[in-house]
C-alpha positions as a Python dict, from the first residue, in 0.01 Angstrom:
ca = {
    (1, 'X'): (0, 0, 0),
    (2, 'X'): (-130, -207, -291),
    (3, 'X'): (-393, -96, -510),
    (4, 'X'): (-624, -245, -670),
    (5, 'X'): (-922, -143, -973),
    (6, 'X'): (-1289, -145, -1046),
    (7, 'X'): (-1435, -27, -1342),
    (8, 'X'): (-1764, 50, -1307),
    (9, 'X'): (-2052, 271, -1467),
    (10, 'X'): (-2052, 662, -1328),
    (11, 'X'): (-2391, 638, -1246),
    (12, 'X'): (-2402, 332, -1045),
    (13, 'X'): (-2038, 452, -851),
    (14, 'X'): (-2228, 744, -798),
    (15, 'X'): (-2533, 557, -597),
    (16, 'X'): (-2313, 372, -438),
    (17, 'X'): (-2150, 668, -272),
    (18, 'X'): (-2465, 791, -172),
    (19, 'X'): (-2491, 498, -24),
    (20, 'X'): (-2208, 450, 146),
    (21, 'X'): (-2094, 112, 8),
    (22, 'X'): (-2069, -88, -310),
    (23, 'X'): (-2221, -398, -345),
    (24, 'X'): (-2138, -462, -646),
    (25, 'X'): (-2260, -460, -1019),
    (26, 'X'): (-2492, -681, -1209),
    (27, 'X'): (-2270, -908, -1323),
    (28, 'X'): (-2052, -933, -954),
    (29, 'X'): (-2416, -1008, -768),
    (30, 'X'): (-2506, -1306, -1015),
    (31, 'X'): (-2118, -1436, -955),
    (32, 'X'): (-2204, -1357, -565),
    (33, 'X'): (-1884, -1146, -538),
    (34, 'X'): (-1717, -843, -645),
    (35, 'X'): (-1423, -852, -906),
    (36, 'X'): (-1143, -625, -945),
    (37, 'X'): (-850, -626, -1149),
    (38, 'X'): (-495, -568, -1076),
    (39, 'X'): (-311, -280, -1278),
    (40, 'X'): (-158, -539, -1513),
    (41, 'X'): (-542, -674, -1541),
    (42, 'X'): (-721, -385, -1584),
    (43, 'X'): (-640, -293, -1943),
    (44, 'X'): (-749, -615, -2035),
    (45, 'X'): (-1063, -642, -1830),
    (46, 'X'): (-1219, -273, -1985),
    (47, 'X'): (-1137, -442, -2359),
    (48, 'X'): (-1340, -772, -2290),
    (49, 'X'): (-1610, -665, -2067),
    (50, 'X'): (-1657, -302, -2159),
    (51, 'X'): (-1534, -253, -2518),
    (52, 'X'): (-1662, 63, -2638),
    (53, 'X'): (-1883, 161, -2312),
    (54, 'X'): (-1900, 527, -2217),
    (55, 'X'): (-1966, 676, -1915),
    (56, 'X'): (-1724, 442, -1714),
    (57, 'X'): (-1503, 523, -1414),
    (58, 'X'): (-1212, 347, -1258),
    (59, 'X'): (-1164, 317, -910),
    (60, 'X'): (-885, 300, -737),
    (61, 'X'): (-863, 72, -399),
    (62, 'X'): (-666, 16, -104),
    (63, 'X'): (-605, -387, -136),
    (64, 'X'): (-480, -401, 201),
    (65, 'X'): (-793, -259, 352),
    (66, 'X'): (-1010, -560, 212),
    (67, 'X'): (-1017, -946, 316),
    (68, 'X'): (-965, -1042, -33),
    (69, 'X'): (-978, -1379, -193),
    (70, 'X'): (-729, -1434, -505),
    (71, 'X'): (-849, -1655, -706),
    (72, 'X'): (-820, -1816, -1034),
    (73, 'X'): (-988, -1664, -1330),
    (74, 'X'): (-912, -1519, -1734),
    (75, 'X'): (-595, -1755, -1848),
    (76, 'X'): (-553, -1901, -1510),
    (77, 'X'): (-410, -1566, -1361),
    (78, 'X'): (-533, -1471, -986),
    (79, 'X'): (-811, -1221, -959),
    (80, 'X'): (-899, -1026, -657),
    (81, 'X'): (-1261, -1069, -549),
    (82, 'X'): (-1453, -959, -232),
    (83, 'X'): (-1720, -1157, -73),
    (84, 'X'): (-1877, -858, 105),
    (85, 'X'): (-2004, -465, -12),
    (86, 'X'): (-1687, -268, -78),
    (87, 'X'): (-1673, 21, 205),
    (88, 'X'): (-1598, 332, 89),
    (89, 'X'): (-1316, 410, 331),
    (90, 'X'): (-1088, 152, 95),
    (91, 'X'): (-1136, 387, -188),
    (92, 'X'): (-860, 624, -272),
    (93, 'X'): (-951, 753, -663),
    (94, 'X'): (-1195, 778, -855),
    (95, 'X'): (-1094, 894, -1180),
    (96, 'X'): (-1284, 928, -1520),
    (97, 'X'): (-1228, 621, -1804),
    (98, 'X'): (-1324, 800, -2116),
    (99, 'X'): (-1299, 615, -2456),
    (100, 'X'): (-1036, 784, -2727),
    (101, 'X'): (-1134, 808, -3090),
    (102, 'X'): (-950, 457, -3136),
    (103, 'X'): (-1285, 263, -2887),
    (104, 'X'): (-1055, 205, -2659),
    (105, 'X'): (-1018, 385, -2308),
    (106, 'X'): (-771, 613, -2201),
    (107, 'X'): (-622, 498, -1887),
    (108, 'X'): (-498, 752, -1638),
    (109, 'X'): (-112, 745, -1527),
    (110, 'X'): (-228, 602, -1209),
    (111, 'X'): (-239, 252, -1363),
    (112, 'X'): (67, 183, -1504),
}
């Protein structure tokens, strides 16, 4: 099973729950999709979209679950996006993504 992440604000992950769905964030509704990042990606996406933001979670997703569209994005390397609300029964973590003293955030083991 391939996984796949979101990072997203706690507060809005936790609406979304109560909703049942994700829809997506701000910025994925003006781009009229959701992104995720792949482990290798993710690191890279929470430095240059969410430098020094607290309150963040990472969520871990079943890839294989989702009709996902790879496409070309940051430095011409395929990004996973979804073109419809992300169902809840795809998600398999959720997982804190607190910031260390450095500004950076401490990733858990599970994306490696």
């Amino acid at each position: 099973m391939a996984s796949i992440y979101k990072i997203v604000g706690e507060a809005e992950w936790r609406a979304a729950e109560a909703k049942g769905r994700f829809t997506g964030s701000a910025v994925d509704m003006k781009d009229g999709f959701i992104h995720f990042s792949t482990a290798a990606q993710a690191r890279e996406t929470a430095a240059k979209h969410f430098a020094g933001v607290a309150d963040l979670l990472i969520v871990e997703i079943n890839a294989d679950a989702l009709p996902l569209k790879w496409e070309v994005s940051r430095g011409g390397a395929l990004f996973p996006h979804l073109y419809e609300p992300l169902p809840m029964s795809a998600v398999m973590r959720v997982v804190d993504l607190p910031l260390c003293a450095s500004g950076e955030h401490r990733f858990p083991d599970m994306v490696e």
